[in-house]
TORLUMMI-310494 format. One record per residue (C-alpha): residue in one letter; y, z, x. Coordinates in nm, 3 decimals. Layout:
REM residues N
code A py Y pz Z px X $
...
This chain:
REM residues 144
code X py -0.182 pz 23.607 px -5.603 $
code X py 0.014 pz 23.841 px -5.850 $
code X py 0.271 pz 23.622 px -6.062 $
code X py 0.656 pz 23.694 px -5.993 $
code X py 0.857 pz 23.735 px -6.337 $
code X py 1.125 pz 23.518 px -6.268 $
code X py 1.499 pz 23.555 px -6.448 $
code X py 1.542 pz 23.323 px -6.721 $
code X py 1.967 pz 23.318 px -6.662 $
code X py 2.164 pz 23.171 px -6.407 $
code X py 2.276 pz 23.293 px -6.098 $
code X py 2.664 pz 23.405 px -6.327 $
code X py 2.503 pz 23.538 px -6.549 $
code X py 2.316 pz 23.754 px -6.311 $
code X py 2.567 pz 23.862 px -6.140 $
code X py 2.768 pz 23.915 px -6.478 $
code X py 2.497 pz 24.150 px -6.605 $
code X py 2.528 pz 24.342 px -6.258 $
code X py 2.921 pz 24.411 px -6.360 $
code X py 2.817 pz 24.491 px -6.724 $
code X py 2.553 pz 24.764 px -6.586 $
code X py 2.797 pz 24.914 px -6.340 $
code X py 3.052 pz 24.970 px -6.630 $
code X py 2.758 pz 25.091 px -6.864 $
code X py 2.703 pz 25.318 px -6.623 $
code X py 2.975 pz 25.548 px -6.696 $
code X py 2.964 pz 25.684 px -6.360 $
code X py 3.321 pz 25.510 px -6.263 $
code X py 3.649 pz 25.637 px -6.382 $
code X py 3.920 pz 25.353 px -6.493 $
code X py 4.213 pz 25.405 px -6.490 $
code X py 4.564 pz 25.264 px -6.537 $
code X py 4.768 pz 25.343 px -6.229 $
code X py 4.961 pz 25.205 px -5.950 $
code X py 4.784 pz 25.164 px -5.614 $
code X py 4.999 pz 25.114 px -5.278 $
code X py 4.887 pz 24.999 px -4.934 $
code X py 5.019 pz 25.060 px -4.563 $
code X py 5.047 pz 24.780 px -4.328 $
code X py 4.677 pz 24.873 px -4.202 $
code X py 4.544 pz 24.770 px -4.559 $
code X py 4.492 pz 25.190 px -4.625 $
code X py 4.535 pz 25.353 px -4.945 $
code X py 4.792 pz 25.543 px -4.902 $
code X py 4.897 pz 25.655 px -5.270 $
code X py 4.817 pz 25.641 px -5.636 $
code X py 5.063 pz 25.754 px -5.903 $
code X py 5.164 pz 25.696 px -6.240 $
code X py 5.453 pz 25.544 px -6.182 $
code X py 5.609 pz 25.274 px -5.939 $
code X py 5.776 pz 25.334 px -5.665 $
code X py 6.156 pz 25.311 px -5.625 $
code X py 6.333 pz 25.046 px -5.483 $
code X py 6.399 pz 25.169 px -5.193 $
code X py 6.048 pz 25.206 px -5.100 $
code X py 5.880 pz 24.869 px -5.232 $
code X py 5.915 pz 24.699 px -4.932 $
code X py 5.740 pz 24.947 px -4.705 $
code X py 5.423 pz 24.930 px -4.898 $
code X py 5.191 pz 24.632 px -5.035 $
code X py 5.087 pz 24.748 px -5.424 $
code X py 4.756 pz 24.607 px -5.518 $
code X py 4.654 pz 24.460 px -5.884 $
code X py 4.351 pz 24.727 px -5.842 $
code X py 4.124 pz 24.940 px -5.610 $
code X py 3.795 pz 25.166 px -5.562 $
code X py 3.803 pz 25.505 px -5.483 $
code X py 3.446 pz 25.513 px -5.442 $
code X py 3.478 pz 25.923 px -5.335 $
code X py 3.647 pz 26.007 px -5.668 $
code X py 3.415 pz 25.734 px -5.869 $
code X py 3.740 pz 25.602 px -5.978 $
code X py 3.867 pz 25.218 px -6.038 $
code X py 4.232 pz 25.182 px -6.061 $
code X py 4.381 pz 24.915 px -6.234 $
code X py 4.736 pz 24.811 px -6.222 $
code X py 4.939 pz 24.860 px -6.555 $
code X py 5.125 pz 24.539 px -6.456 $
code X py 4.827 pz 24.332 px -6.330 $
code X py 4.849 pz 23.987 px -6.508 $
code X py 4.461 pz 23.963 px -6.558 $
code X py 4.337 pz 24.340 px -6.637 $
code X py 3.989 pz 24.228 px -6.746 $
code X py 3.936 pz 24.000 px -6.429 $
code X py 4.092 pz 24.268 px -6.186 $
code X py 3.800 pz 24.507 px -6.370 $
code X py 3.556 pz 24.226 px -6.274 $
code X py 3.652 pz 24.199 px -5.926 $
code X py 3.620 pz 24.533 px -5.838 $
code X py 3.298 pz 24.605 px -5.979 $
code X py 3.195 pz 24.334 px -5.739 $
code X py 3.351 pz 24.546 px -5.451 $
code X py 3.138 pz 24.837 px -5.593 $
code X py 2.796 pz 24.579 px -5.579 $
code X py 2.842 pz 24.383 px -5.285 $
code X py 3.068 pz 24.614 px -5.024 $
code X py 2.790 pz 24.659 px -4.821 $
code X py 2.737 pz 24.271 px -4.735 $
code X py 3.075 pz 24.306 px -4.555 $
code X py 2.951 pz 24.477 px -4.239 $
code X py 2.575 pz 24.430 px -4.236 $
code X py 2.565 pz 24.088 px -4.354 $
code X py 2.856 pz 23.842 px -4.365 $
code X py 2.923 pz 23.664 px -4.116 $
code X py 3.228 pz 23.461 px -4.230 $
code X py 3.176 pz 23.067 px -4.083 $
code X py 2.812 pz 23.081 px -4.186 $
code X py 2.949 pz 23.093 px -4.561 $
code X py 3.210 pz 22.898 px -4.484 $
code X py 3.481 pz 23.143 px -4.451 $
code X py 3.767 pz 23.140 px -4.174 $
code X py 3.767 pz 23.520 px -4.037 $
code X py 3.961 pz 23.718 px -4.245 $
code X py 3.890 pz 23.569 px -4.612 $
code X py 3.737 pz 23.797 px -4.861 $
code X py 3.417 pz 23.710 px -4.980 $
code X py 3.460 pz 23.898 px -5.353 $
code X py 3.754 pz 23.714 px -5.401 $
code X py 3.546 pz 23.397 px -5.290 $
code X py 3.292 pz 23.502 px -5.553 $
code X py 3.506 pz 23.587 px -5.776 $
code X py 3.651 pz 23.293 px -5.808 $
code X py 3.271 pz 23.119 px -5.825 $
code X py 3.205 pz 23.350 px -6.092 $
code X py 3.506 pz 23.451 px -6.348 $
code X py 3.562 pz 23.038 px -6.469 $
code X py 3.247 pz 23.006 px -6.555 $
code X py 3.221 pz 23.347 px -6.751 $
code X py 3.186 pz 23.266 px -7.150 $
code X py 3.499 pz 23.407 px -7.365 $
code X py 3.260 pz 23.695 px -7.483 $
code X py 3.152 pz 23.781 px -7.121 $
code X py 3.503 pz 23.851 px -7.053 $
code X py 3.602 pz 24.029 px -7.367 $
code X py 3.259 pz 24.251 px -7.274 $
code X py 3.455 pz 24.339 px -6.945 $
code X py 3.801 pz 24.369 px -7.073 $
code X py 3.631 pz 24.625 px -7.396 $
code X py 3.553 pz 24.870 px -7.092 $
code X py 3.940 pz 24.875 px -7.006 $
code X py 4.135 pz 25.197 px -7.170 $
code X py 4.364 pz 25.181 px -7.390 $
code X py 4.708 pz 25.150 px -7.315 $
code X py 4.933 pz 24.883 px -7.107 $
């Protein structure tokens, strides 16, 4: 029987490492900009600078997106948490395709419509070490 090496971490830390190697990567763009939504949850535009007024309330912005087609992540210059919106969405870029092929949401214990990122996310990010997140947040550009 051949012998399996098995992973000395956690199951975090794992998944931590996966973030780290996505950002190491270099393949994905960051980038400080703000991302708005329609009412079907599309990305509709991406621009430097808010929008006015006037046109807040017709569109939902988000903290941060993929753009997996550009290779770009787009982080929100006024998201509270920069460093954990970074973490999330490299977890969109590792785990997107478990939202069609495998999740099925009461099986996990989901009601239909929850996210399961932002489920582990939240299983994940608390239990990240102070270093772990200042790894993340050192792939953030500089700026806001």
């Amino acid at each position: 029987m051949k012998k399996i090496q098995v992973c000395s971490g956690s199951l975090v830390e794992w998944i931590y490492w996966m973030a780290v190697d996505v950002l190491r990567s270099f393949k994905w763009d960051i980038e400080y900009r703000y991302v708005y939504i329609d009412r079907k949850e599309r990305v509709i535009d991406v621009r430097k600078r808010p929008v006015s007024e006037k046109l807040a309330d017709r569109y939902k912005r988000l903290d941060a997106c993929v753009e997996p087609e550009e290779e770009k992540i787009f982080i929100s210059p006024d998201a509270e948490d920069k460093a954990l919106c970074l973490f999330h969405e490299c977890l969109e870029i590792l785990f997107d395709d478990w939202r069609g092929e495998y999740f099925v949401p009461k099986r996990w214990g989901l009601k239909k419509g929850e996210d399961p990122i932002l489920n582990l996310e939240a299983a994940t990010w608390e239990k990240l070490s102070r270093a772990q997140k200042n790894t993340i947040k050192w792939y953030l550009p500089k700026g806001p």
